[in-house]
PQR file with spaces between the fields and no chain letter, atoms N, CA, C, O and H, PARSE charges and radii, in Angstrom:
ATOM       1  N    UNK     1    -156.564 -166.095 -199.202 -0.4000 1.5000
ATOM       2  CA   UNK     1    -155.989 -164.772 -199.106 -0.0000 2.0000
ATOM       3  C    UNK     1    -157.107 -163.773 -198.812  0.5500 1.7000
ATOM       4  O    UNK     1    -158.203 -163.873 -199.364 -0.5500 1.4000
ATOM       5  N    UNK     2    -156.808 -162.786 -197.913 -0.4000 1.5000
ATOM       6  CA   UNK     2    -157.659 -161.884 -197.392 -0.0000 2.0000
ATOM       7  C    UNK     2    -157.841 -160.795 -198.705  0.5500 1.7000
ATOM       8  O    UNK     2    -156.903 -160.796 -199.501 -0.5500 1.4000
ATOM       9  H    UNK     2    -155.918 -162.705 -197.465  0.4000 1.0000
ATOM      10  N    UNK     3    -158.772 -160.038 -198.934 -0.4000 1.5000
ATOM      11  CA   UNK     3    -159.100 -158.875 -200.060 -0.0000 2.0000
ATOM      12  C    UNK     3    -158.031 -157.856 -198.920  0.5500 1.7000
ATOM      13  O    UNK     3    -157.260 -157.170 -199.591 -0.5500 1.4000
ATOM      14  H    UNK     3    -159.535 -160.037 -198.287  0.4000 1.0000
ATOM      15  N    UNK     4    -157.953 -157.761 -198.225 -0.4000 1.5000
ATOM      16  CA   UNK     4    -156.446 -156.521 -197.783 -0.0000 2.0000
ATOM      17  C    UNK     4    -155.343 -156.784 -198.095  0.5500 1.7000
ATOM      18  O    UNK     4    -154.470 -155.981 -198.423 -0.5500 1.4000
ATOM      19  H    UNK     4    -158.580 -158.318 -197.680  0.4000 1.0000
ATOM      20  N    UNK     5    -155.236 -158.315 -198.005 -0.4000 1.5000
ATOM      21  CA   UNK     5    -153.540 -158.663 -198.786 -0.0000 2.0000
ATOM      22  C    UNK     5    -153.174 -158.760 -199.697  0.5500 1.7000
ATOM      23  O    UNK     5    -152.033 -158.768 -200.158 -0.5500 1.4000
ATOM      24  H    UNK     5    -155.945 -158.968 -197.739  0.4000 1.0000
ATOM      25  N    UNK     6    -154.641 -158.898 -200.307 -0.4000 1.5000
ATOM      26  CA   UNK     6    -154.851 -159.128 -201.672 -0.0000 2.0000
ATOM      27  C    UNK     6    -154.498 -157.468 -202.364  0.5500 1.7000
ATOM      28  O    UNK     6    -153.792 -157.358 -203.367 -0.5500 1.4000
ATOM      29  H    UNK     6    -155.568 -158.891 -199.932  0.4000 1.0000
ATOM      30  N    UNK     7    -155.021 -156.426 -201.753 -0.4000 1.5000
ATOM      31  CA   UNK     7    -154.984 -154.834 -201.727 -0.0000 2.0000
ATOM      32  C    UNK     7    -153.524 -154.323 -201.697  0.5500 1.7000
ATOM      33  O    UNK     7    -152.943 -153.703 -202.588 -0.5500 1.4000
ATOM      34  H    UNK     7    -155.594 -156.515 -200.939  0.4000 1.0000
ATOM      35  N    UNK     8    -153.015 -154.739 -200.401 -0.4000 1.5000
ATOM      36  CA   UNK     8    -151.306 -154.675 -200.414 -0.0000 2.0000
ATOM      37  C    UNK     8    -150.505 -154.951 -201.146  0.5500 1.7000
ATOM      38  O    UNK     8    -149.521 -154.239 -201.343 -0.5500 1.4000
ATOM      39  H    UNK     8    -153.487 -155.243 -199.678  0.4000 1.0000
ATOM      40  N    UNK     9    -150.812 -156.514 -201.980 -0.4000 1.5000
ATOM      41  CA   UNK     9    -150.005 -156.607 -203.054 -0.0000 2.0000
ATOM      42  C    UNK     9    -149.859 -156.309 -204.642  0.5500 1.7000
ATOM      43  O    UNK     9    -148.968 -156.467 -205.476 -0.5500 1.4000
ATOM      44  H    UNK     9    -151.612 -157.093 -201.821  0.4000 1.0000
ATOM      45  N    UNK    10    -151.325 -155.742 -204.642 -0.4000 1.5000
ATOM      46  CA   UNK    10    -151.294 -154.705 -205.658 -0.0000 2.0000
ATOM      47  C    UNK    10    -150.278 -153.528 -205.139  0.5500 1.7000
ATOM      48  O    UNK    10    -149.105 -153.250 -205.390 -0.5500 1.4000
ATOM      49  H    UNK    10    -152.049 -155.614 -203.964  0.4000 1.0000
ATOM      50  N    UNK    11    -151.008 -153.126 -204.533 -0.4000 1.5000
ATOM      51  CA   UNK    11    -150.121 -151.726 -204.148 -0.0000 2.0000
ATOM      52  C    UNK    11    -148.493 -151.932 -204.342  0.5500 1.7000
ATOM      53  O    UNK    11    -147.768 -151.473 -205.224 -0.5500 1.4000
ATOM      54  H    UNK    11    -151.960 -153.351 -204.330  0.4000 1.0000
ATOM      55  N    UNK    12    -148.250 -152.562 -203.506 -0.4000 1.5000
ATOM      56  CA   UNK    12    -146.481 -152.800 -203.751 -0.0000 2.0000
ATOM      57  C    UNK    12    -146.030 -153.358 -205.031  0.5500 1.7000
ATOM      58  O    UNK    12    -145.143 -152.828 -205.701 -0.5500 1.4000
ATOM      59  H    UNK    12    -148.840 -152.935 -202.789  0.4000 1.0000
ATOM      60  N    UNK    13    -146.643 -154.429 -205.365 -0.4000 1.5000
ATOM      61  CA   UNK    13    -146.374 -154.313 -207.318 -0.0000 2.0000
ATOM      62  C    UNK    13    -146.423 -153.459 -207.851  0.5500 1.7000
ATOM      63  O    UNK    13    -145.295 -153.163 -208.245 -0.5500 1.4000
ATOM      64  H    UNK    13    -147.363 -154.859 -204.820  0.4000 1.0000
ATOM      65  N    UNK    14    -147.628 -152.326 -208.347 -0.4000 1.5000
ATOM      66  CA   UNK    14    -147.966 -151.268 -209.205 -0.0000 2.0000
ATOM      67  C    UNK    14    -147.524 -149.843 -208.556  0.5500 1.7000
ATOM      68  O    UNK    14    -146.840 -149.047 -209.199 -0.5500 1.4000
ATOM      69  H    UNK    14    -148.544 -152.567 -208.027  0.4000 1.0000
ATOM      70  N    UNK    15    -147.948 -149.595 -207.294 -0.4000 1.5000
ATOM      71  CA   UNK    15    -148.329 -148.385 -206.723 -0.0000 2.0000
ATOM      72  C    UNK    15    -149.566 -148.153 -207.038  0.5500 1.7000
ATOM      73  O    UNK    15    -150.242 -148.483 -208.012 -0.5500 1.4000
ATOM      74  H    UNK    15    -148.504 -150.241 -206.771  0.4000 1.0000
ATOM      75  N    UNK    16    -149.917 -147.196 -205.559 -0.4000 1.5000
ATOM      76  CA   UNK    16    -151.527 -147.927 -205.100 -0.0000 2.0000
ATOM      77  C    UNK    16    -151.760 -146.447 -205.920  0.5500 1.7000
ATOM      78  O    UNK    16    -152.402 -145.884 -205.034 -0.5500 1.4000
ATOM      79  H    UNK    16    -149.368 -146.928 -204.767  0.4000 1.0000
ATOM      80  N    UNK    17    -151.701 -145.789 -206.637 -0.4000 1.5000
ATOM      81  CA   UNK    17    -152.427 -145.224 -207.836 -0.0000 2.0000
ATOM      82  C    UNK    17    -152.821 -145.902 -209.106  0.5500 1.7000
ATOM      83  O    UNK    17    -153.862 -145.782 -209.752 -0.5500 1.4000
ATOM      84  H    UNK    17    -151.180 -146.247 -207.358  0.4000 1.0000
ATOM      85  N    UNK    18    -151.587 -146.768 -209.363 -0.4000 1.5000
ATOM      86  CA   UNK    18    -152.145 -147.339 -210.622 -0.0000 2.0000
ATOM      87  C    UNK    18    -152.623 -149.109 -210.376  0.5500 1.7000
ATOM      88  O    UNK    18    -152.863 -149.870 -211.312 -0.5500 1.4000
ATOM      89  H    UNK    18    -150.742 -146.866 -208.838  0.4000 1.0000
ATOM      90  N    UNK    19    -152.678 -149.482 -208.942 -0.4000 1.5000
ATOM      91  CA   UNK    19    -153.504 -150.459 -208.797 -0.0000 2.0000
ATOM      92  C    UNK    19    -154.733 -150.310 -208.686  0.5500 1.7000
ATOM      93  O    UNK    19    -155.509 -151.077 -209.255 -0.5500 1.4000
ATOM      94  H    UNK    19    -152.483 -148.863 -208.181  0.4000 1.0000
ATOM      95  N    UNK    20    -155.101 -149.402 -208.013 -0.4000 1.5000
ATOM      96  CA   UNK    20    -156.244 -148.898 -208.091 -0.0000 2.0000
ATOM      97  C    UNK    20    -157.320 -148.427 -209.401  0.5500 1.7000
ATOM      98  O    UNK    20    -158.540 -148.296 -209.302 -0.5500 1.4000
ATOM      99  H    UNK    20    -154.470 -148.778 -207.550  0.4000 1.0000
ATOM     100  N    UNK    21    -156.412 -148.205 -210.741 -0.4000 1.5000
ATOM     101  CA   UNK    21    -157.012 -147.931 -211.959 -0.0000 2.0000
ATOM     102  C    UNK    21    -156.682 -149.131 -212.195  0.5500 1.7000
ATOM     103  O    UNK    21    -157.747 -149.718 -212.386 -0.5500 1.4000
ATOM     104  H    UNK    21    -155.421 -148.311 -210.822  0.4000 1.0000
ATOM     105  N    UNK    22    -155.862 -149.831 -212.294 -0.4000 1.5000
ATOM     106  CA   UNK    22    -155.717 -151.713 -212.648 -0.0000 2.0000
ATOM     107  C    UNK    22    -157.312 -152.400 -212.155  0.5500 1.7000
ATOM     108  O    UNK    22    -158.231 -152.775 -212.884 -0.5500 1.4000
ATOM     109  H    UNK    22    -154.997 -149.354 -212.139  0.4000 1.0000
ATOM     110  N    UNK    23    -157.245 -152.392 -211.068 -0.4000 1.5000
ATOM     111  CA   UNK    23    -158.396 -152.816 -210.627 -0.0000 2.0000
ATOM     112  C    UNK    23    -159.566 -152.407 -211.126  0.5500 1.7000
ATOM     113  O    UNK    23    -160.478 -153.230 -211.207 -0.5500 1.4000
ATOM     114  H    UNK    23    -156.498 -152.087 -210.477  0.4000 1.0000
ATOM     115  N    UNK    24    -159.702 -151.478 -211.423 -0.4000 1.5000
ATOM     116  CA   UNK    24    -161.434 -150.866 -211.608 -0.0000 2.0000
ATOM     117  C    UNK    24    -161.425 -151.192 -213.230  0.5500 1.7000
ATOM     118  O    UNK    24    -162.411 -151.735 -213.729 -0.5500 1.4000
ATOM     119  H    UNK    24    -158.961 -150.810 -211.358  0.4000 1.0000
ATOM     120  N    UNK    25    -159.860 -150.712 -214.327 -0.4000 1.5000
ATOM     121  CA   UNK    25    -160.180 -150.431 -215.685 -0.0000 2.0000
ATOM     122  C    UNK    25    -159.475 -151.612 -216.396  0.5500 1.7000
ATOM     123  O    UNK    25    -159.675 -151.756 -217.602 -0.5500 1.4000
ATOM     124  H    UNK    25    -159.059 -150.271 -213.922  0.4000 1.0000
ATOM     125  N    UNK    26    -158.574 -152.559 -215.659 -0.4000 1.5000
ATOM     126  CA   UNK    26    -157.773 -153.831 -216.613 -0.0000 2.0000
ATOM     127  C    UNK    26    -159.051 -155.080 -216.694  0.5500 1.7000
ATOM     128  O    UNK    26    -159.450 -155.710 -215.715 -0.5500 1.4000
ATOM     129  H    UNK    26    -158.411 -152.442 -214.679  0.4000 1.0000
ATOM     130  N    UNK    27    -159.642 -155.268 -218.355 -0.4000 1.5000
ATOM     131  CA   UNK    27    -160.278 -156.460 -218.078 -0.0000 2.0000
ATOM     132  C    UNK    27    -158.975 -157.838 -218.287  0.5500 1.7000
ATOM     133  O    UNK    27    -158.019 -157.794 -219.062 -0.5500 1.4000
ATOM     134  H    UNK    27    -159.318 -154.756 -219.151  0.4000 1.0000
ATOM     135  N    UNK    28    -159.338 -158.996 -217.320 -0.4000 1.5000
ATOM     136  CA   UNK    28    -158.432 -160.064 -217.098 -0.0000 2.0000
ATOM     137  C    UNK    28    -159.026 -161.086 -218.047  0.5500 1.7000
ATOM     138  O    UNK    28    -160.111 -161.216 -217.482 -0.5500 1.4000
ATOM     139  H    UNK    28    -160.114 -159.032 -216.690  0.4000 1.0000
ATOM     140  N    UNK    29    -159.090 -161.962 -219.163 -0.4000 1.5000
ATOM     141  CA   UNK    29    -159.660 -162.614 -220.045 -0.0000 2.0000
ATOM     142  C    UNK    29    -159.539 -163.830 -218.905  0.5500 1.7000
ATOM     143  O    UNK    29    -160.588 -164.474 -218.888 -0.5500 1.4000
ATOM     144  H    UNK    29    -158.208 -161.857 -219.622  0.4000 1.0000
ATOM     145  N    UNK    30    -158.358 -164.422 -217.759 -0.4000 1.5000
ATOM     146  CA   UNK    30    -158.333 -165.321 -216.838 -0.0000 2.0000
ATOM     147  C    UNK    30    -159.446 -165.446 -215.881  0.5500 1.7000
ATOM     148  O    UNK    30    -159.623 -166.454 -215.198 -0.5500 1.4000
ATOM     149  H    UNK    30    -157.505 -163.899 -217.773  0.4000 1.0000
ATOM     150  N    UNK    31    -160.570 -163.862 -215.831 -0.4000 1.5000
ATOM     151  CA   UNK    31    -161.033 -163.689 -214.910 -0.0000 2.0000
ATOM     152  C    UNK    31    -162.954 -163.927 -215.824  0.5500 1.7000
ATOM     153  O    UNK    31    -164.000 -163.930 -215.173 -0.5500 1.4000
ATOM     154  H    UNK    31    -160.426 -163.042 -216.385  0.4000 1.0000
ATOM     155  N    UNK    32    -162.888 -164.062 -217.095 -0.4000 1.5000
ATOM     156  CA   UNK    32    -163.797 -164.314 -217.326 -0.0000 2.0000
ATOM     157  C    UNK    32    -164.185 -163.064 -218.200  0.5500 1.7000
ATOM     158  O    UNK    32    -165.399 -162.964 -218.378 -0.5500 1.4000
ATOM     159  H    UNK    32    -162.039 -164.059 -217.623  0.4000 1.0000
ATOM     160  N    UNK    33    -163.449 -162.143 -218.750 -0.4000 1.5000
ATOM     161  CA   UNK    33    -163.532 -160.607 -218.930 -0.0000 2.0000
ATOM     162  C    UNK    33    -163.884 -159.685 -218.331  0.5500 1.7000
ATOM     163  O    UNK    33    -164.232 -158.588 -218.767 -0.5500 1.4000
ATOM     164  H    UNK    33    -162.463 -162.225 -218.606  0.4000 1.0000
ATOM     165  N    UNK    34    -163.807 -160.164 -216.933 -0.4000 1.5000
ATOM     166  CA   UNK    34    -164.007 -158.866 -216.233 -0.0000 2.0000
ATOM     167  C    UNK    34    -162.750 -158.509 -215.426  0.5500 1.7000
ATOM     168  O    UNK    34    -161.667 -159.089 -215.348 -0.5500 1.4000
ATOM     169  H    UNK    34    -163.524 -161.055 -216.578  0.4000 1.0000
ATOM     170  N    UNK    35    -163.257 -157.260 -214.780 -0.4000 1.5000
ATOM     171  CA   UNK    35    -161.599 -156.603 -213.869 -0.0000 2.0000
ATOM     172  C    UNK    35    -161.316 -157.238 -212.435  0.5500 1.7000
ATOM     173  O    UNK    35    -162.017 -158.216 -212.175 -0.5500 1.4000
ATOM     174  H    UNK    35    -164.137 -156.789 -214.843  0.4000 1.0000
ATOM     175  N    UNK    36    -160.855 -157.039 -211.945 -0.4000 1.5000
ATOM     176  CA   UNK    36    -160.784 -157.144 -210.347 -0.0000 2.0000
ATOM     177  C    UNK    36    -161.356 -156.814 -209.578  0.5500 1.7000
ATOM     178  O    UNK    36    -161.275 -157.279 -208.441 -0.5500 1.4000
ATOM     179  H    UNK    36    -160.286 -156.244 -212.156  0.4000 1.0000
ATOM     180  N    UNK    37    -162.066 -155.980 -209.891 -0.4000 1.5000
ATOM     181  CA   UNK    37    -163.223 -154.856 -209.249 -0.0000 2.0000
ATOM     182  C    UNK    37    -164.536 -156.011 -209.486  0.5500 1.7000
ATOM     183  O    UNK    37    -165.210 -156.270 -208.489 -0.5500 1.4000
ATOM     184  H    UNK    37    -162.133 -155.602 -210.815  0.4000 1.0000
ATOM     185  N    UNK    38    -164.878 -156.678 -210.773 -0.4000 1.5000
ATOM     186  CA   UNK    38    -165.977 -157.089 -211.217 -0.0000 2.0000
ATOM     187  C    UNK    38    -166.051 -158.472 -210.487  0.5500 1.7000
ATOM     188  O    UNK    38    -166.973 -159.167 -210.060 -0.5500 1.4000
ATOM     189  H    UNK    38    -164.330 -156.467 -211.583  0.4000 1.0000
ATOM     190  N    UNK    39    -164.853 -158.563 -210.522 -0.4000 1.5000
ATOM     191  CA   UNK    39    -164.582 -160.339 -210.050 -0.0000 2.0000
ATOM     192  C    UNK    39    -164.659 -160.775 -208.337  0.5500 1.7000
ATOM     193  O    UNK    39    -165.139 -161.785 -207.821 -0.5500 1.4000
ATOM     194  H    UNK    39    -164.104 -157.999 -210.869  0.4000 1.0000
ATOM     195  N    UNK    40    -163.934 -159.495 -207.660 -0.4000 1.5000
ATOM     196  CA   UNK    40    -164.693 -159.665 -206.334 -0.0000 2.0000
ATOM     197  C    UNK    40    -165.983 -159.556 -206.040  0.5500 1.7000
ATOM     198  O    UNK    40    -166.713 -160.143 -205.242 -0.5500 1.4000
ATOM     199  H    UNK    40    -163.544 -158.675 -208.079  0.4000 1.0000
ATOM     200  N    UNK    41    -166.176 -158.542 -206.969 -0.4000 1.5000
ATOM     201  CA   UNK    41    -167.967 -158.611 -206.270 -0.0000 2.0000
ATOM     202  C    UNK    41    -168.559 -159.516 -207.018  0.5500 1.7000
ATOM     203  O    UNK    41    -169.728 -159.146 -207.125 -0.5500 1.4000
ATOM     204  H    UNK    41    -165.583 -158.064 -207.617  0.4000 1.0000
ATOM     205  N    UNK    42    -168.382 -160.619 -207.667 -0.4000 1.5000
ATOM     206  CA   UNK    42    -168.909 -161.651 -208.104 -0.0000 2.0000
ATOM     207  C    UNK    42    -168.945 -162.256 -207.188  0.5500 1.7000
ATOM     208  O    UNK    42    -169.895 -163.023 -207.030 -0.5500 1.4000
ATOM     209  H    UNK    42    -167.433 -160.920 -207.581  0.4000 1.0000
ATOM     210  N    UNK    43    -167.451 -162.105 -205.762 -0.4000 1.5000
ATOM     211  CA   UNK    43    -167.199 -163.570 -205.608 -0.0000 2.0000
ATOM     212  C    UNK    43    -166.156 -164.504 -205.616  0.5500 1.7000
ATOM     213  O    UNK    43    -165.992 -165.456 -204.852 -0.5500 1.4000
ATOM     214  H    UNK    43    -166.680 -161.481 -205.890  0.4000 1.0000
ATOM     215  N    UNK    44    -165.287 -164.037 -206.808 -0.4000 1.5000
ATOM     216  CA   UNK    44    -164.510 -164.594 -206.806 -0.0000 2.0000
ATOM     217  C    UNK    44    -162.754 -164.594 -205.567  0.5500 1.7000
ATOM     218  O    UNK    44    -162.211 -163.709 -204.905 -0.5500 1.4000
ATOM     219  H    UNK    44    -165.420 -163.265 -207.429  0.4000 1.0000
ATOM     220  N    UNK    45    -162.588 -165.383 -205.699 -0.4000 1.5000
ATOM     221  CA   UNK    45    -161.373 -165.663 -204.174 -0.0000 2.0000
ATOM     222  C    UNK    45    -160.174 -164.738 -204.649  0.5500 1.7000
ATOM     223  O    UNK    45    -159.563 -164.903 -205.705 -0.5500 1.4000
ATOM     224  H    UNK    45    -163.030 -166.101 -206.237  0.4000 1.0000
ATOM     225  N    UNK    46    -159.900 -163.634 -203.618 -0.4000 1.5000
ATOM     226  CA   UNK    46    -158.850 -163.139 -204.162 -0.0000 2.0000
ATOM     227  C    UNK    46    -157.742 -163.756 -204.533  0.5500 1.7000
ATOM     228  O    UNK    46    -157.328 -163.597 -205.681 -0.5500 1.4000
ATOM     229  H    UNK    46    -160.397 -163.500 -202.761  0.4000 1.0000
ATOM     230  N    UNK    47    -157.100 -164.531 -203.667 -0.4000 1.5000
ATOM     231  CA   UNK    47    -155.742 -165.613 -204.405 -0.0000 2.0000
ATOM     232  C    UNK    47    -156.061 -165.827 -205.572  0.5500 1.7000
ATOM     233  O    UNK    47    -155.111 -165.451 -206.258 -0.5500 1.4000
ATOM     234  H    UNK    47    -157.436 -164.661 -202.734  0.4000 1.0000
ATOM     235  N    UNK    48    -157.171 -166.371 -206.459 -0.4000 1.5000
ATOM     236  CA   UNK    48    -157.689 -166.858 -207.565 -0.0000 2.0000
ATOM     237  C    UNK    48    -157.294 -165.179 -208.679  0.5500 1.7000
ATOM     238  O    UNK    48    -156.763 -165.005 -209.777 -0.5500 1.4000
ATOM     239  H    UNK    48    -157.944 -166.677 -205.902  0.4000 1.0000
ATOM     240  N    UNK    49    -157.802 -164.414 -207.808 -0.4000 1.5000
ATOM     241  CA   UNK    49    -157.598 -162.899 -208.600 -0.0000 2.0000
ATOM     242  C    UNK    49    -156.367 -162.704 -208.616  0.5500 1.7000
ATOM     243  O    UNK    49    -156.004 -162.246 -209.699 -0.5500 1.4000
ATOM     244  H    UNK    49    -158.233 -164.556 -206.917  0.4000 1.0000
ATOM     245  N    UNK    50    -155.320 -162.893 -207.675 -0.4000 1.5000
ATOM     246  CA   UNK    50    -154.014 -162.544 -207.700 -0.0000 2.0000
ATOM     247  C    UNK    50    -153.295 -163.418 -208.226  0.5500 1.7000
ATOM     248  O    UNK    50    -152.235 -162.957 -208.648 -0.5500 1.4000
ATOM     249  H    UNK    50    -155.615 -163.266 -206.795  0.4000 1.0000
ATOM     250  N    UNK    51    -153.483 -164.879 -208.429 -0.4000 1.5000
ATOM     251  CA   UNK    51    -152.859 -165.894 -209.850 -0.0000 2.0000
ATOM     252  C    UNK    51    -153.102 -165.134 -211.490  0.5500 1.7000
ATOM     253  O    UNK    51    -152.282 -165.097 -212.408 -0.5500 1.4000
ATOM     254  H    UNK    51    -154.345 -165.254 -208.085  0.4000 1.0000
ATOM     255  N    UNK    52    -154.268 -164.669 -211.468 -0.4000 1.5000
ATOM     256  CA   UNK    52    -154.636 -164.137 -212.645 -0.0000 2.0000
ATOM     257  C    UNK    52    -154.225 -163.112 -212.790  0.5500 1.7000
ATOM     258  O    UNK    52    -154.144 -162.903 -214.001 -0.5500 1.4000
ATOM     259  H    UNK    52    -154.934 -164.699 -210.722  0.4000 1.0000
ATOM     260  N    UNK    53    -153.707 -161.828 -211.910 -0.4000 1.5000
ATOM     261  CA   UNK    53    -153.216 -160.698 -211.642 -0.0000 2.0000
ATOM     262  C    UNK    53    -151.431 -160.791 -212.088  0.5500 1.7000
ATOM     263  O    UNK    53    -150.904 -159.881 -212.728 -0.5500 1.4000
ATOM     264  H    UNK    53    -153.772 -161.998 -210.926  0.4000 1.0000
ATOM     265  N    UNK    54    -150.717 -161.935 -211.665 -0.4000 1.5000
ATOM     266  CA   UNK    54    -149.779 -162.180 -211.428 -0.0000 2.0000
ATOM     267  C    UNK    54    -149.293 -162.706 -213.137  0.5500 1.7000
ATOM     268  O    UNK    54    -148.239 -162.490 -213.736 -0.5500 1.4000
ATOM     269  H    UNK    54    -151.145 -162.674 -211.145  0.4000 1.0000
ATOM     270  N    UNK    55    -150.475 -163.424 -213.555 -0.4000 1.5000
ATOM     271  CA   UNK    55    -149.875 -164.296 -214.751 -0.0000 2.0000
ATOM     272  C    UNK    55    -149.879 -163.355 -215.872  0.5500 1.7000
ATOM     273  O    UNK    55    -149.034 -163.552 -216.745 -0.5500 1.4000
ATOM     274  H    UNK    55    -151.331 -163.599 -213.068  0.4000 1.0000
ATOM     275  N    UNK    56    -150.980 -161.999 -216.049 -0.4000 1.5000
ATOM     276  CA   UNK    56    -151.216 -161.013 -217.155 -0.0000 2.0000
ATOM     277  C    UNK    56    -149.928 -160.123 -217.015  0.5500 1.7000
ATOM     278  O    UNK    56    -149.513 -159.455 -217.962 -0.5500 1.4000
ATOM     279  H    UNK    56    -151.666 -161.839 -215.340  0.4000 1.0000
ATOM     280  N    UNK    57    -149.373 -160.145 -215.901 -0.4000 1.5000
ATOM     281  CA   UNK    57    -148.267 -158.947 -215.805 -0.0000 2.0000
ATOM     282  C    UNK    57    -147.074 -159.849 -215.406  0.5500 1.7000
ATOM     283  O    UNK    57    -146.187 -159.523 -214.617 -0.5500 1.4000
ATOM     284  H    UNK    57    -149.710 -160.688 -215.131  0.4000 1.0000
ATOM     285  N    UNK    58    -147.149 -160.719 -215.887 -0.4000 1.5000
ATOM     286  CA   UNK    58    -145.844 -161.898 -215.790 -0.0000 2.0000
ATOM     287  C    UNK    58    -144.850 -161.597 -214.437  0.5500 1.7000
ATOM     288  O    UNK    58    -143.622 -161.517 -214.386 -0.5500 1.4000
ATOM     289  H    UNK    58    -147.870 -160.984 -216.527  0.4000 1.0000
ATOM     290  N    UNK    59    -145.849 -161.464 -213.390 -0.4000 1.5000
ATOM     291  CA   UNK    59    -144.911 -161.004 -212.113 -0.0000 2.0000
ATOM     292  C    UNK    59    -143.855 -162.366 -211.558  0.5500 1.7000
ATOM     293  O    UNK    59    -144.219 -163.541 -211.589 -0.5500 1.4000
ATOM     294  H    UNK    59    -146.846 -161.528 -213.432  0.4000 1.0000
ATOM     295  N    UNK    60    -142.796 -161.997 -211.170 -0.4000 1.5000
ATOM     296  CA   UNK    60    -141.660 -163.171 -210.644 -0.0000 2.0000
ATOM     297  C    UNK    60    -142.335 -163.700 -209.618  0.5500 1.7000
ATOM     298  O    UNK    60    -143.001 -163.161 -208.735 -0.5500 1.4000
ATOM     299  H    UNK    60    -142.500 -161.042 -211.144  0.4000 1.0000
ATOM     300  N    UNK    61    -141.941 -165.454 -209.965 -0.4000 1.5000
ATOM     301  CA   UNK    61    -142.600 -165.758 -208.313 -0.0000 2.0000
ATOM     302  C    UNK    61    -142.398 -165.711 -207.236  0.5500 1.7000
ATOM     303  O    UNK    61    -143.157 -166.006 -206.312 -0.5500 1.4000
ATOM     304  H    UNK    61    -141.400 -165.892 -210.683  0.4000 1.0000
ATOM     305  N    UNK    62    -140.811 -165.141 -207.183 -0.4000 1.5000
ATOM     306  CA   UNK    62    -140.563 -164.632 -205.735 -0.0000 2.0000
ATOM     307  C    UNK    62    -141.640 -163.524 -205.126  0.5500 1.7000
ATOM     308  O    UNK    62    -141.733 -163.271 -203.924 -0.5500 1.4000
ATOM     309  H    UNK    62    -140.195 -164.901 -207.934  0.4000 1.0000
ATOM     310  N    UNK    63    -142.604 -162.779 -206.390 -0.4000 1.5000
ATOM     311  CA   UNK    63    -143.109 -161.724 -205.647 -0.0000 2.0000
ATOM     312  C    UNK    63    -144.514 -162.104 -205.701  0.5500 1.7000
ATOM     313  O    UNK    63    -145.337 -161.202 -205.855 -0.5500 1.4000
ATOM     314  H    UNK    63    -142.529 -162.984 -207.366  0.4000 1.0000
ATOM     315  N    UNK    64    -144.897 -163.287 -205.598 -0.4000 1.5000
ATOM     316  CA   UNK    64    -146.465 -164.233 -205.551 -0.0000 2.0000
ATOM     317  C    UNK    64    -147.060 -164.386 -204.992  0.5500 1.7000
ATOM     318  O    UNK    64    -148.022 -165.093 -205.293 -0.5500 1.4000
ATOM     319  H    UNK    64    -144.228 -164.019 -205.473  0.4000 1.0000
């Protein structure tokens, strides 16, 4: 998964105001305790971020 689709589907889950504070201020305990913000610039694969994104906010898997 691309970090833009990865971007989009925050946005359309949350609204890209409060994905945007999701990202920078939610730590993910899936992600190692850090946010989304911390975890890309580690490195880590966005799909990998958006399983972990998906499982803390118990999103349906139609919307995965």
């Amino acid at each position: 998964m691309r970090i833009t689709v990865f971007r989009r589907r925050m946005a359309e889950e949350f609204g890209a105001a409060r994905a945007e504070t999701l990202a920078k201020d939610h730590v993910l305990s899936g992600l190692g305790g850090r946010t989304v913000e911390q975890a890309l610039e580690a490195g880590t694969p966005a799909k990998e971020i958006w399983q972990q994104v998906c499982a803390e906010f118990e999103i349906p898997a139609e919307r995965r």
